[in-house]
PyMOL Python script that loads the backbone (N, CA, C, O; Angstrom):
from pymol import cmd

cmd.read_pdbstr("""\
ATOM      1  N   UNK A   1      -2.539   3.252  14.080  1.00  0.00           N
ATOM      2  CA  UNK A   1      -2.107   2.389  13.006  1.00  0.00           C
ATOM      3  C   UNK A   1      -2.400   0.934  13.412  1.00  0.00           C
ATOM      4  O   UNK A   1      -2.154   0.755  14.605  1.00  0.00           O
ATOM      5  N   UNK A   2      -2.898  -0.261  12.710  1.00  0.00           N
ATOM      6  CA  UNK A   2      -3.173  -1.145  13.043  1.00  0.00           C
ATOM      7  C   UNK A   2      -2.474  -2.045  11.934  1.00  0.00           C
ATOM      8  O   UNK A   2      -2.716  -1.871  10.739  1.00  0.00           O
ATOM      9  N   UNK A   3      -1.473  -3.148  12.459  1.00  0.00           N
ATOM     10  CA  UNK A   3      -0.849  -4.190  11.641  1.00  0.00           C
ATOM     11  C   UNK A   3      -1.541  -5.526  11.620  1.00  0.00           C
ATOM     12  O   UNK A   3      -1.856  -6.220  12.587  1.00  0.00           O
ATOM     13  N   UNK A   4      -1.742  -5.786  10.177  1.00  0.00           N
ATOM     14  CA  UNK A   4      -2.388  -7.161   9.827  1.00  0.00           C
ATOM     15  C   UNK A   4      -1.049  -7.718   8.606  1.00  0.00           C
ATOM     16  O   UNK A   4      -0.476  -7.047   7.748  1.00  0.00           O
ATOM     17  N   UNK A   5      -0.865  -9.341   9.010  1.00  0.00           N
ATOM     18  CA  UNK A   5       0.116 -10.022   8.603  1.00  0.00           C
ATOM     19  C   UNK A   5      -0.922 -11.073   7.443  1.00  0.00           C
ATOM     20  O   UNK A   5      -2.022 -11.594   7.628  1.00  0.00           O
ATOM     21  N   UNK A   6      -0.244 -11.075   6.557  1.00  0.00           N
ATOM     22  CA  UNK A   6      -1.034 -11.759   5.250  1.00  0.00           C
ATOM     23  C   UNK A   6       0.323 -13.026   4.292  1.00  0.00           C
ATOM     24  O   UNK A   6       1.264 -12.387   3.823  1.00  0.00           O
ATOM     25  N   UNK A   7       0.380 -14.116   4.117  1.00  0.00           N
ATOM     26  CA  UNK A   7       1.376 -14.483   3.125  1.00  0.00           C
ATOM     27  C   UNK A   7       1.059 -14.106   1.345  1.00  0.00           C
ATOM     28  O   UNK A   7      -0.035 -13.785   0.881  1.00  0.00           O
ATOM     29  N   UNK A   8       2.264 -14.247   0.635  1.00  0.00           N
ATOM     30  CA  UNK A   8       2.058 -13.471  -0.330  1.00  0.00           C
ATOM     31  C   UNK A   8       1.143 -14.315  -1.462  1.00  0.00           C
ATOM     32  O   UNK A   8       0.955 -14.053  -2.650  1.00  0.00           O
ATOM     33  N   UNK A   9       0.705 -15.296  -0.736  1.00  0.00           N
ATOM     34  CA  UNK A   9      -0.277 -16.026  -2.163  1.00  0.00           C
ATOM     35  C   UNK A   9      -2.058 -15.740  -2.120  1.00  0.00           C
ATOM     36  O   UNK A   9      -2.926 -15.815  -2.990  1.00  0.00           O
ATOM     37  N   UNK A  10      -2.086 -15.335  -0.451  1.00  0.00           N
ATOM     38  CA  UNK A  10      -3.324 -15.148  -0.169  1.00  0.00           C
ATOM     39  C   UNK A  10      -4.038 -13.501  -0.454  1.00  0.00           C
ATOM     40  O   UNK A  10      -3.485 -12.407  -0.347  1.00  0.00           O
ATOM     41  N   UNK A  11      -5.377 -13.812  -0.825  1.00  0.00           N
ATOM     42  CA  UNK A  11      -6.228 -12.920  -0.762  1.00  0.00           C
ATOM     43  C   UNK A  11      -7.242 -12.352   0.059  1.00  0.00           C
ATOM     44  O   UNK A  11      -8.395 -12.697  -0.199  1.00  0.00           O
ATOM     45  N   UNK A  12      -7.045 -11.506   1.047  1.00  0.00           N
ATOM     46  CA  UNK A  12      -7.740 -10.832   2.135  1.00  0.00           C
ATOM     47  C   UNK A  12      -8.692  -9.760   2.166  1.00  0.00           C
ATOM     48  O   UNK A  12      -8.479  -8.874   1.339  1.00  0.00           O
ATOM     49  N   UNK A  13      -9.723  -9.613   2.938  1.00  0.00           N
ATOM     50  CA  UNK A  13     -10.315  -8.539   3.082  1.00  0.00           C
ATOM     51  C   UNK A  13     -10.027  -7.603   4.471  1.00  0.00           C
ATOM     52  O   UNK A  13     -10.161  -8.211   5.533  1.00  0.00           O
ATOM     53  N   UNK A  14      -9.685  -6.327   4.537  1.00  0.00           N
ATOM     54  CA  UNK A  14      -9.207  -6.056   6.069  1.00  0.00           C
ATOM     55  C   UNK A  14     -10.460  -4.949   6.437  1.00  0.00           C
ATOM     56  O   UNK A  14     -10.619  -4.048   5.614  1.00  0.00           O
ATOM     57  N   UNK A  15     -11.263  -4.970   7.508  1.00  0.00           N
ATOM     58  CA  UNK A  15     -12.117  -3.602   7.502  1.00  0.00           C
ATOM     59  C   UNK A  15     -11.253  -3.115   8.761  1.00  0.00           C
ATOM     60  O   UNK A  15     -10.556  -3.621   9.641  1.00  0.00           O
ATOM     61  N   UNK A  16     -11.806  -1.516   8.243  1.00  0.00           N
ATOM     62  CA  UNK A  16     -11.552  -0.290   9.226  1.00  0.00           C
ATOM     63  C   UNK A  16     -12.881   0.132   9.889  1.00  0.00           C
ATOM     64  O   UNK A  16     -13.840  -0.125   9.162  1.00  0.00           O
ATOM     65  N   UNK A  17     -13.138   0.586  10.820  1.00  0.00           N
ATOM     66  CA  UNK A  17     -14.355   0.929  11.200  1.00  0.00           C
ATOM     67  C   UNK A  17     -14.908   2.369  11.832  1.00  0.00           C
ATOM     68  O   UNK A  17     -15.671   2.582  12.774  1.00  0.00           O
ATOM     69  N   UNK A  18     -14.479   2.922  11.274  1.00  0.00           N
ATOM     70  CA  UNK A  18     -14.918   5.081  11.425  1.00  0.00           C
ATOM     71  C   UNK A  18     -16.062   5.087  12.118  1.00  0.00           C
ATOM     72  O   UNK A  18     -16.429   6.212  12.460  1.00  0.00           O
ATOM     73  N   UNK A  19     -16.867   4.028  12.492  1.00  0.00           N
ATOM     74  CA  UNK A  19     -18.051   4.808  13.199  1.00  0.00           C
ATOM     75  C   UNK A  19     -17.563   5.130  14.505  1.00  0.00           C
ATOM     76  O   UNK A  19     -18.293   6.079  14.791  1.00  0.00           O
ATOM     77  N   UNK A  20     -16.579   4.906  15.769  1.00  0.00           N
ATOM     78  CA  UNK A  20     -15.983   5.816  16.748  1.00  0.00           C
ATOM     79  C   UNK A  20     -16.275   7.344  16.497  1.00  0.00           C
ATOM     80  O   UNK A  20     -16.990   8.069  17.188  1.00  0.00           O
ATOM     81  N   UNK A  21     -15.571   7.680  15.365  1.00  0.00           N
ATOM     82  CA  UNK A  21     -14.956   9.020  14.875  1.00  0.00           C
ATOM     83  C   UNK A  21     -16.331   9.315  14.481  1.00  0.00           C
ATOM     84  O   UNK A  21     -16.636  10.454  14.835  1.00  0.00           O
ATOM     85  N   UNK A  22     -17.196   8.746  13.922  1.00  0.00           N
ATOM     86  CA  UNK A  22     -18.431   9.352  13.214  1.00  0.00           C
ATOM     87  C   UNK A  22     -19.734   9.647  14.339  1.00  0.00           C
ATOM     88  O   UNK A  22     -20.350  10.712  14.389  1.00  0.00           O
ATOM     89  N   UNK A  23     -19.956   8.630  15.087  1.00  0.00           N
ATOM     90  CA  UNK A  23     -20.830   8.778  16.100  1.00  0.00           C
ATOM     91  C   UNK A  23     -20.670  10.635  16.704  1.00  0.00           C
ATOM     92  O   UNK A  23     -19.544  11.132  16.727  1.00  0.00           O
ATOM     93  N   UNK A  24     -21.337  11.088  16.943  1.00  0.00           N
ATOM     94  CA  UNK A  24     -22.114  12.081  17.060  1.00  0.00           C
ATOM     95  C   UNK A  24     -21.680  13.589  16.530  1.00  0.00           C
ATOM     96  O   UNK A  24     -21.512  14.611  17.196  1.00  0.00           O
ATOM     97  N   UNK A  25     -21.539  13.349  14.897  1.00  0.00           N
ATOM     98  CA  UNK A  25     -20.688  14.004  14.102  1.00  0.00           C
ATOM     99  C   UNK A  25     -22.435  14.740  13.415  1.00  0.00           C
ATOM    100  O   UNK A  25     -23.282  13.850  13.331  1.00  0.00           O
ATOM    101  N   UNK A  26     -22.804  15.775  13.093  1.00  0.00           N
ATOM    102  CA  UNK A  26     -23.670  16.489  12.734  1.00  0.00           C
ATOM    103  C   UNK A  26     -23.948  15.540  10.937  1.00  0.00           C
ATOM    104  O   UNK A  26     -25.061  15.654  10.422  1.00  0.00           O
ATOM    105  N   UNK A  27     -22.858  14.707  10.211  1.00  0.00           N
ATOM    106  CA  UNK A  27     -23.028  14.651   9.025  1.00  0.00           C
ATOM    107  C   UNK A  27     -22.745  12.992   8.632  1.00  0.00           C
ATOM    108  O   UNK A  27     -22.964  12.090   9.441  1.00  0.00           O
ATOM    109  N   UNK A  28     -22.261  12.781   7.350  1.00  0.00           N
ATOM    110  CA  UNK A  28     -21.833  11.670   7.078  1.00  0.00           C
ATOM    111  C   UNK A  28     -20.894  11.236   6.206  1.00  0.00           C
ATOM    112  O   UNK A  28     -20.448  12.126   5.481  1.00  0.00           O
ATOM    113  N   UNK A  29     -20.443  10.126   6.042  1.00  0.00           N
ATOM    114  CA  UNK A  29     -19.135   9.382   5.306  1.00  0.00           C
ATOM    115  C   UNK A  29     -19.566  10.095   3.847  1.00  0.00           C
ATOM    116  O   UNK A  29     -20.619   9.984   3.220  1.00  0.00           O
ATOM    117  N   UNK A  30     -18.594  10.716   3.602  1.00  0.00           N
ATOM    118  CA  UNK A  30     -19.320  10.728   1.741  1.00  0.00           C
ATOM    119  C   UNK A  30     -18.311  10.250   0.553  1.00  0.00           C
ATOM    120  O   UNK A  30     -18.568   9.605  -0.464  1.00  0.00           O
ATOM    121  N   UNK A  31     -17.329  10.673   0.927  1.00  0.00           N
ATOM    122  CA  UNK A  31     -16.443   9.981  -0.029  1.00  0.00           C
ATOM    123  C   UNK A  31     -15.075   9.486   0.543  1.00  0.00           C
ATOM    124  O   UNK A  31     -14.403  10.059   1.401  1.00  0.00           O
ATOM    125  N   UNK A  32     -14.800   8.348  -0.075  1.00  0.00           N
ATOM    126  CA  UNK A  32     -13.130   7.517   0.484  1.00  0.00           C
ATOM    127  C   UNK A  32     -12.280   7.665  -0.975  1.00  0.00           C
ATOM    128  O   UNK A  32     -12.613   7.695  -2.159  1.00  0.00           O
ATOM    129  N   UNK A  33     -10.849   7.749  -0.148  1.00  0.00           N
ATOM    130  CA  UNK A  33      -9.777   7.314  -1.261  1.00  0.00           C
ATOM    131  C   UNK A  33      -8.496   6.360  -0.239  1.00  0.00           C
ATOM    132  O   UNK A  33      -7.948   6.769   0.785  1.00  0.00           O
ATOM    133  N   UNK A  34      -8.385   5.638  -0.610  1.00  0.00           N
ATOM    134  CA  UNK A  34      -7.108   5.148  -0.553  1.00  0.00           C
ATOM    135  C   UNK A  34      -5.454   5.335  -0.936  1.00  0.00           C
ATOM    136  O   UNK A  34      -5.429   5.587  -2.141  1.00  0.00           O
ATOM    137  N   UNK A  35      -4.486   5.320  -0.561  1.00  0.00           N
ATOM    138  CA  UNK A  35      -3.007   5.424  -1.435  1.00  0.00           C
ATOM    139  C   UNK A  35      -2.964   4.342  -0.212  1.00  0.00           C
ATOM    140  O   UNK A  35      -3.602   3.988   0.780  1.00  0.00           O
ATOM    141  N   UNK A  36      -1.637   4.023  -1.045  1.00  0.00           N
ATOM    142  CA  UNK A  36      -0.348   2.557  -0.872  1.00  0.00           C
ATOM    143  C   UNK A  36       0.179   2.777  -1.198  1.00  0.00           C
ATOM    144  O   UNK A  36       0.160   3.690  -2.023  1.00  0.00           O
ATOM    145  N   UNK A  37       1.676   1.792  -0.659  1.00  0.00           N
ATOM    146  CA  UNK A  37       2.559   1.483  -1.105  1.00  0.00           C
ATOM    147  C   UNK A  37       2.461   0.499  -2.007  1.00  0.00           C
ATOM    148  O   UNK A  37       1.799  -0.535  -1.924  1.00  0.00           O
ATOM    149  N   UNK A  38       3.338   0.972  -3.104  1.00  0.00           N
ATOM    150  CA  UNK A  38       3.572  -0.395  -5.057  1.00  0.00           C
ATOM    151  C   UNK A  38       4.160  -1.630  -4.383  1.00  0.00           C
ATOM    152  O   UNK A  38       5.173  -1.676  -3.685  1.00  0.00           O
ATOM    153  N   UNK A  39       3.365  -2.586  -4.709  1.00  0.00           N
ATOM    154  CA  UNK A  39       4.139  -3.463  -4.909  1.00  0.00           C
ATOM    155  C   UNK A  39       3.072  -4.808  -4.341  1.00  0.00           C
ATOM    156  O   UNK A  39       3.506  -5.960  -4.306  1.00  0.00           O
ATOM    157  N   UNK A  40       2.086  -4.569  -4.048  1.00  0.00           N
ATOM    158  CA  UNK A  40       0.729  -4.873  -3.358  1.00  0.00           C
ATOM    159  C   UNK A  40      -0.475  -4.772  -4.182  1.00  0.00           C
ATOM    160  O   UNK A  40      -0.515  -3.849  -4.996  1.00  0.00           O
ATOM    161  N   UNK A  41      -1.443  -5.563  -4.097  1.00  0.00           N
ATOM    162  CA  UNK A  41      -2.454  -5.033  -4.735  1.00  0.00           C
ATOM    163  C   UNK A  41      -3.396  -5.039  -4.110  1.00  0.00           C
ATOM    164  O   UNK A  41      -3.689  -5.989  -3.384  1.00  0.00           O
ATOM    165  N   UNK A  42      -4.242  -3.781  -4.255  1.00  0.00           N
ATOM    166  CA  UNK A  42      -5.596  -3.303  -3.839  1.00  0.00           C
ATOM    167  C   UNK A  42      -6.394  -3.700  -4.789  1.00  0.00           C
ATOM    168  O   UNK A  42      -6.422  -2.874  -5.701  1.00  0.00           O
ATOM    169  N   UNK A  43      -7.265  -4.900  -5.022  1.00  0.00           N
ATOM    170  CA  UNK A  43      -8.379  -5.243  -5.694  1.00  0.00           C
ATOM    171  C   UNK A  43      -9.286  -4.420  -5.744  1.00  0.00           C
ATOM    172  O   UNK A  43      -9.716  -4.152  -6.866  1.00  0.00           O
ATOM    173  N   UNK A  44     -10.029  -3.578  -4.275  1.00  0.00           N
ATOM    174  CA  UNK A  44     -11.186  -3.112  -4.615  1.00  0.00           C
ATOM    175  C   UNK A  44     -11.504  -2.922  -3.697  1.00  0.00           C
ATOM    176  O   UNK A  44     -11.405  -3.824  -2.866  1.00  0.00           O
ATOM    177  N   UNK A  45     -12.206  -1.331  -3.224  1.00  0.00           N
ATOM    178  CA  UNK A  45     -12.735  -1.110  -1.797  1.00  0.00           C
ATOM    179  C   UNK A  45     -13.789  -0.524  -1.413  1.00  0.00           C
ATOM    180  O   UNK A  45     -13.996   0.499  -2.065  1.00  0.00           O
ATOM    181  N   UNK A  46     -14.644  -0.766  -0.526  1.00  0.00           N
ATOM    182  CA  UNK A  46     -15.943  -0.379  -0.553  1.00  0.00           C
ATOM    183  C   UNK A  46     -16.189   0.616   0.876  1.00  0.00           C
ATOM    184  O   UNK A  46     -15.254   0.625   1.676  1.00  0.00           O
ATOM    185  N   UNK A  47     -17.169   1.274   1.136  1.00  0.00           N
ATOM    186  CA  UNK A  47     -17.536   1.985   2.124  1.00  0.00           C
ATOM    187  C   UNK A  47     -18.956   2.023   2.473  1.00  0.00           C
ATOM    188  O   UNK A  47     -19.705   2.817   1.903  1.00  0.00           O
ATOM    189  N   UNK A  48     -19.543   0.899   3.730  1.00  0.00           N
ATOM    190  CA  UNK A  48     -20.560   0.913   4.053  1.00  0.00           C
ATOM    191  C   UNK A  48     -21.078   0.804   4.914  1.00  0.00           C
ATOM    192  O   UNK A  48     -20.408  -0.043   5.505  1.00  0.00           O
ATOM    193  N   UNK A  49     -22.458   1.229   5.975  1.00  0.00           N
ATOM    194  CA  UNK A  49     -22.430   2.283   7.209  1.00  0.00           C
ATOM    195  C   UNK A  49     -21.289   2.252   8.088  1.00  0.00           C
ATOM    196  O   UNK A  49     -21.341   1.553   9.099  1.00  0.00           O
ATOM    197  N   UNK A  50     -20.392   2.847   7.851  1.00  0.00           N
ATOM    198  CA  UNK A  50     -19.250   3.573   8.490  1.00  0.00           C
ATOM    199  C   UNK A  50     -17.862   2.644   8.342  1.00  0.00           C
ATOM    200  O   UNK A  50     -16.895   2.833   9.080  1.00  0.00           O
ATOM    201  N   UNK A  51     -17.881   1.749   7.430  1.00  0.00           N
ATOM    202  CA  UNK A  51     -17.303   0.719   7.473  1.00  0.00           C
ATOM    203  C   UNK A  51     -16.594   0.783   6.277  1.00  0.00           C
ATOM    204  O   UNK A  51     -17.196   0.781   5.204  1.00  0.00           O
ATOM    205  N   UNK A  52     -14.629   0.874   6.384  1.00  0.00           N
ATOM    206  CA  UNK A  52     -13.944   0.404   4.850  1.00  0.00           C
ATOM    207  C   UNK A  52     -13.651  -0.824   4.896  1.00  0.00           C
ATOM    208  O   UNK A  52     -12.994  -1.457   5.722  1.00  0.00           O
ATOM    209  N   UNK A  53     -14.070  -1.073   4.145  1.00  0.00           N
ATOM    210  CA  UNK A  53     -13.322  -2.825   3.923  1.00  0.00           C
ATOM    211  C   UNK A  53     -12.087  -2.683   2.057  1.00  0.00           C
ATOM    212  O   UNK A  53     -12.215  -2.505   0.846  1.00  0.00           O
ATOM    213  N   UNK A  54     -11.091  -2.913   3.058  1.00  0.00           N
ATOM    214  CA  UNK A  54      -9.899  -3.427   1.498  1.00  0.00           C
ATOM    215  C   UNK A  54      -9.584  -4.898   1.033  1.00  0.00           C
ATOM    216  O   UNK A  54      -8.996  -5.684   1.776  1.00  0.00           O
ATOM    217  N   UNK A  55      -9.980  -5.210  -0.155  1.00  0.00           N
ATOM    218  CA  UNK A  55      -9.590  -6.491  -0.675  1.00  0.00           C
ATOM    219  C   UNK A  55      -8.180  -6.417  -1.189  1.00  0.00           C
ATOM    220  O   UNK A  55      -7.862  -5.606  -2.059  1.00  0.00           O
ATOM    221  N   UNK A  56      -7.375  -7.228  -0.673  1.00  0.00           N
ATOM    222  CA  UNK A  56      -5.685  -7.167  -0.542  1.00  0.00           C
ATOM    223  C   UNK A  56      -4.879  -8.048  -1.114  1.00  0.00           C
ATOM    224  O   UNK A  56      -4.361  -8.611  -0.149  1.00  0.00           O
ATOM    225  N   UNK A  57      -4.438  -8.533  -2.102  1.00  0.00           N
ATOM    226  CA  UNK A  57      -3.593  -9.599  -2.743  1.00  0.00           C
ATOM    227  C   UNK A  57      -2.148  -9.567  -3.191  1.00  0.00           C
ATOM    228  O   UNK A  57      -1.729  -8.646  -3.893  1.00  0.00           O
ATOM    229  N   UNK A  58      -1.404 -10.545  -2.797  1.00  0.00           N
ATOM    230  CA  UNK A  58      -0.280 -10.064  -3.611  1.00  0.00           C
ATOM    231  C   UNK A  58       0.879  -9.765  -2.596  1.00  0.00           C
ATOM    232  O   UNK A  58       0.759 -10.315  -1.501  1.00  0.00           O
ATOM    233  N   UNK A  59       1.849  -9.073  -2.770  1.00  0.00           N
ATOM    234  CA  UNK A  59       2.864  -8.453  -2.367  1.00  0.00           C
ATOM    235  C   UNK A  59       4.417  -9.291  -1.880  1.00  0.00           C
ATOM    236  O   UNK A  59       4.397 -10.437  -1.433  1.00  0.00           O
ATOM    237  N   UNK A  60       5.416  -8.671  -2.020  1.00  0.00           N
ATOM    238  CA  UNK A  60       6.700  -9.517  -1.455  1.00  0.00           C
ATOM    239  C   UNK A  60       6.487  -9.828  -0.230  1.00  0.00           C
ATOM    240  O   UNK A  60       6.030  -9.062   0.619  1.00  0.00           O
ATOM    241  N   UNK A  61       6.936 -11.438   0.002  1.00  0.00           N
ATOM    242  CA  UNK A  61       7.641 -11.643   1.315  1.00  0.00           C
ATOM    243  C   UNK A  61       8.718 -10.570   2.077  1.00  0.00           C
ATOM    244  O   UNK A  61       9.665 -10.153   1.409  1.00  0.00           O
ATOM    245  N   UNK A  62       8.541 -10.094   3.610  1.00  0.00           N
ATOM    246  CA  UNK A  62       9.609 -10.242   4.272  1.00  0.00           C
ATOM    247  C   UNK A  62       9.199  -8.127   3.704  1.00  0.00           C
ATOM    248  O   UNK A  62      10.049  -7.241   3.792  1.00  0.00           O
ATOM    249  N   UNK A  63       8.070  -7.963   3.311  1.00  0.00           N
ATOM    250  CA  UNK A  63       7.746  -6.848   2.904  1.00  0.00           C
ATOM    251  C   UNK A  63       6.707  -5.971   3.912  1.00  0.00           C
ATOM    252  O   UNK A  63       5.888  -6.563   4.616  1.00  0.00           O
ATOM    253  N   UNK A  64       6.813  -4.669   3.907  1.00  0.00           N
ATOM    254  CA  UNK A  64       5.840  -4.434   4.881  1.00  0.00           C
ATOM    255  C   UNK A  64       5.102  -3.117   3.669  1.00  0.00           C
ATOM    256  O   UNK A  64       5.714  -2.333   2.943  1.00  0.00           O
ATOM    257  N   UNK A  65       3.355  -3.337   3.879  1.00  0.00           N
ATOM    258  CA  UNK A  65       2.755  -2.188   2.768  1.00  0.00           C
ATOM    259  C   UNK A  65       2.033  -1.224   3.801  1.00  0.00           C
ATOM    260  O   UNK A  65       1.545  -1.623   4.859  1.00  0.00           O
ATOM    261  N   UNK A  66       2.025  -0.272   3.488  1.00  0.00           N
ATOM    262  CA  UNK A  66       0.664   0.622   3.920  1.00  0.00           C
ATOM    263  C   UNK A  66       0.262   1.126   3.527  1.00  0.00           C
ATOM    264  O   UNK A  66       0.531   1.437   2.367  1.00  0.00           O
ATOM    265  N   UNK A  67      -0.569   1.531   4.107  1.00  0.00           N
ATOM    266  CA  UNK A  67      -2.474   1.849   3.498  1.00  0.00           C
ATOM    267  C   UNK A  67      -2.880   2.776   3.976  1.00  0.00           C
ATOM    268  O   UNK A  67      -3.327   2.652   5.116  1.00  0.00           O
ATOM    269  N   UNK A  68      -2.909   4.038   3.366  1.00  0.00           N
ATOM    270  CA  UNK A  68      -3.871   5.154   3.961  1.00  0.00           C
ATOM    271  C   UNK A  68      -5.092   5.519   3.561  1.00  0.00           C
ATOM    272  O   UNK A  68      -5.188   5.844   2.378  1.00  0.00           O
ATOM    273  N   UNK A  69      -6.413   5.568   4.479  1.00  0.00           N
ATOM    274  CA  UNK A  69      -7.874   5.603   4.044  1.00  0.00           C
ATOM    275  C   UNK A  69      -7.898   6.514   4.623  1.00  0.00           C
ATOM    276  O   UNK A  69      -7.522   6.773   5.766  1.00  0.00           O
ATOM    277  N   UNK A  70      -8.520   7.292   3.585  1.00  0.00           N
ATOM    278  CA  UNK A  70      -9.027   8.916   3.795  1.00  0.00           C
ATOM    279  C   UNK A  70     -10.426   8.939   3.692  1.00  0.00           C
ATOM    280  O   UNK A  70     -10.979   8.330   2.776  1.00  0.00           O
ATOM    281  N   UNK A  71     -10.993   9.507   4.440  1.00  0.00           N
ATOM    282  CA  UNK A  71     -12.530   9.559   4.647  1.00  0.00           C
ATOM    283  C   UNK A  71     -12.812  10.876   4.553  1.00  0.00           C
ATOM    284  O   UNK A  71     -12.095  11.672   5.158  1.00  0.00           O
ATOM    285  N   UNK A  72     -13.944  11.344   3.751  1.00  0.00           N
ATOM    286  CA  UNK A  72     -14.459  12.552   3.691  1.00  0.00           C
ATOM    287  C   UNK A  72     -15.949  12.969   4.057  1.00  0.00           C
ATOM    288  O   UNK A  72     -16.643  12.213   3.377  1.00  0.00           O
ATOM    289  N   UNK A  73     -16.526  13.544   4.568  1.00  0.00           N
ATOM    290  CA  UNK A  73     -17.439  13.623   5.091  1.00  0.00           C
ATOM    291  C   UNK A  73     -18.242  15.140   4.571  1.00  0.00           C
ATOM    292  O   UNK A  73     -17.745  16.261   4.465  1.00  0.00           O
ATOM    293  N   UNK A  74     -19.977  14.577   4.242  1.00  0.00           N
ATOM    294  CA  UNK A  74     -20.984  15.856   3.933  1.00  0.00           C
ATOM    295  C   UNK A  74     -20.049  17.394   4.397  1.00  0.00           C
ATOM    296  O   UNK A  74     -19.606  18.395   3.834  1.00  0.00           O
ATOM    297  N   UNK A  75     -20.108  16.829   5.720  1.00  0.00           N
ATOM    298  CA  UNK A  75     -19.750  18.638   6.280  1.00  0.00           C
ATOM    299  C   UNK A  75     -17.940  18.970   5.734  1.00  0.00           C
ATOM    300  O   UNK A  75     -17.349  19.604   6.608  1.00  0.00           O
ATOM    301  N   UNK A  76     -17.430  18.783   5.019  1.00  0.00           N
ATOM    302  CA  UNK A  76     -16.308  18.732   4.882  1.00  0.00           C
ATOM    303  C   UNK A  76     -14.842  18.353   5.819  1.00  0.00           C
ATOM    304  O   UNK A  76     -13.742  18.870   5.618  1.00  0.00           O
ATOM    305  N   UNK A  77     -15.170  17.295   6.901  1.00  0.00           N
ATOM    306  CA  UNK A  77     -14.569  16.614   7.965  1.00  0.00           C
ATOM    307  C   UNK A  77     -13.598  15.735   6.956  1.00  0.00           C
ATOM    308  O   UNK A  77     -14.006  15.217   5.917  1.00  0.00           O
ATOM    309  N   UNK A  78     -12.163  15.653   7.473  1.00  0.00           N
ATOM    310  CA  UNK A  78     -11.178  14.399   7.051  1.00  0.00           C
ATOM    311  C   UNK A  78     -11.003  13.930   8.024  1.00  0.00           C
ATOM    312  O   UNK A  78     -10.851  14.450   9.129  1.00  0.00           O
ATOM    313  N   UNK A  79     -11.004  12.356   7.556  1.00  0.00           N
ATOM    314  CA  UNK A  79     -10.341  11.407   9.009  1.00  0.00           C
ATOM    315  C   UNK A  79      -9.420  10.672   8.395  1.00  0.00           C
ATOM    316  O   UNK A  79      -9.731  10.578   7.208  1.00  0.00           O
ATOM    317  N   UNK A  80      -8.037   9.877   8.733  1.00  0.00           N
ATOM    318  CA  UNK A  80      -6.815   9.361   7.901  1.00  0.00           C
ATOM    319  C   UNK A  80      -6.733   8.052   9.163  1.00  0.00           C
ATOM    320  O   UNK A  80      -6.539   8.236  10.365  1.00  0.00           O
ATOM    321  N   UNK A  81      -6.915   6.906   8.559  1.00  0.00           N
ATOM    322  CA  UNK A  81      -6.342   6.102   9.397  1.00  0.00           C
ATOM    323  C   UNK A  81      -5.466   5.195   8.468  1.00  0.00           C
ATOM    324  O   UNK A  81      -5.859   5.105   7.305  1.00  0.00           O
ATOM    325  N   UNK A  82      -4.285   4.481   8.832  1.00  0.00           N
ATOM    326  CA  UNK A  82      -3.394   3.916   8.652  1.00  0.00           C
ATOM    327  C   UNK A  82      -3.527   2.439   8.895  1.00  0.00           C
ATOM    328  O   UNK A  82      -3.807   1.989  10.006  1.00  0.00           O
ATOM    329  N   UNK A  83      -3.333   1.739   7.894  1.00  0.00           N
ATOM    330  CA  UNK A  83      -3.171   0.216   8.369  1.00  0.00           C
ATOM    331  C   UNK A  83      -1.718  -0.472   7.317  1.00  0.00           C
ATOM    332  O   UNK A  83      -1.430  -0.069   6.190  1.00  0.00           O
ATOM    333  N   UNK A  84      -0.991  -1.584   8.099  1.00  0.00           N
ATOM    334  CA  UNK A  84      -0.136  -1.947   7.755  1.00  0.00           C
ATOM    335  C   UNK A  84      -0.179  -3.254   7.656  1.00  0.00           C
ATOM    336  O   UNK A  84      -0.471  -3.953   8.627  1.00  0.00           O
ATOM    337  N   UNK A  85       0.157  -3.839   6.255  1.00  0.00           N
ATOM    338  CA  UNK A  85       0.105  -5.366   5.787  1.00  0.00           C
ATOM    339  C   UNK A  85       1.624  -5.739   5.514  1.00  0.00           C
ATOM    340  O   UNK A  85       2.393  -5.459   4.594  1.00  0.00           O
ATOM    341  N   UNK A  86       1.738  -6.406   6.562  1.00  0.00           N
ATOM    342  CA  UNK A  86       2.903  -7.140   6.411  1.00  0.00           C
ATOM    343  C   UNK A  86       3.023  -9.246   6.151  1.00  0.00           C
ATOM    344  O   UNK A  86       2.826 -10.266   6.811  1.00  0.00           O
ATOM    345  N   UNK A  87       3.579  -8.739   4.410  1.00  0.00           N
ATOM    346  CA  UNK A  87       3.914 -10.303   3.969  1.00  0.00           C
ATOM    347  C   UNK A  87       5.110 -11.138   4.449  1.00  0.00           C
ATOM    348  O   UNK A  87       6.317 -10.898   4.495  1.00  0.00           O
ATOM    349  N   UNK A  88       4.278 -12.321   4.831  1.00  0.00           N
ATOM    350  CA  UNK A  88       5.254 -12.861   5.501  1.00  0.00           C
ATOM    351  C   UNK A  88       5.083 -14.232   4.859  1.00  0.00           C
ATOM    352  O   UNK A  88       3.880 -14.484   4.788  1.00  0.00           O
ATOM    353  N   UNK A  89       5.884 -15.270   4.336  1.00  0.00           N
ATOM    354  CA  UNK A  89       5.498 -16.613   3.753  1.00  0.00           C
ATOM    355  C   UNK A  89       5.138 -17.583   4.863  1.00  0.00           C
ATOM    356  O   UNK A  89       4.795 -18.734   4.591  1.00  0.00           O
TER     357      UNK A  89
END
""", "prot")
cmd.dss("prot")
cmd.show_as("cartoon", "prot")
cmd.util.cbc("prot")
cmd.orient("prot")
């Protein structure tokens, strides 16, 4: 799990980086989903060579969100990593 601290007026991008987990994997990244916690907003997220990046805005002070990125892969492989945005003013 990895914690990144954001205040609640700013807009961030946070990347994750799966190529560890992917390097000498027979296949490749094929599809992502995200869930969160309400109260946060996920603008918009992309997946590219091995790389999630989340655009992040929003959320209460004194609040902590998380983020689960699910990665799916050709050969039918899941990987789940966790990141935590905590607003702080």
């Amino acid at each position: 799990m990895i914690l990144y601290e954001k205040a609640p007026v700013e807009k961030q991008d946070y990347d994750t980086d799966f190529n560890p987990w992917l390097t000498g994997l027979s296949d490749t990244a094929l599809s992502l989903n995200v869930e969160y916690t309400p109260g946060i907003t996920l603008n918009s997220f992309t997946l590219a060579s091995g790389i999630v990046k989340l655009w992040i805005s929003g959320g209460l002070d004194k609040k902590d969100y998380t983020f689960k990125i699910i990665l799916t892969t050709t050969g039918g492989r899941v990987k789940c990593e966790k990141i935590v945005i905590s607003v702080r003013e």
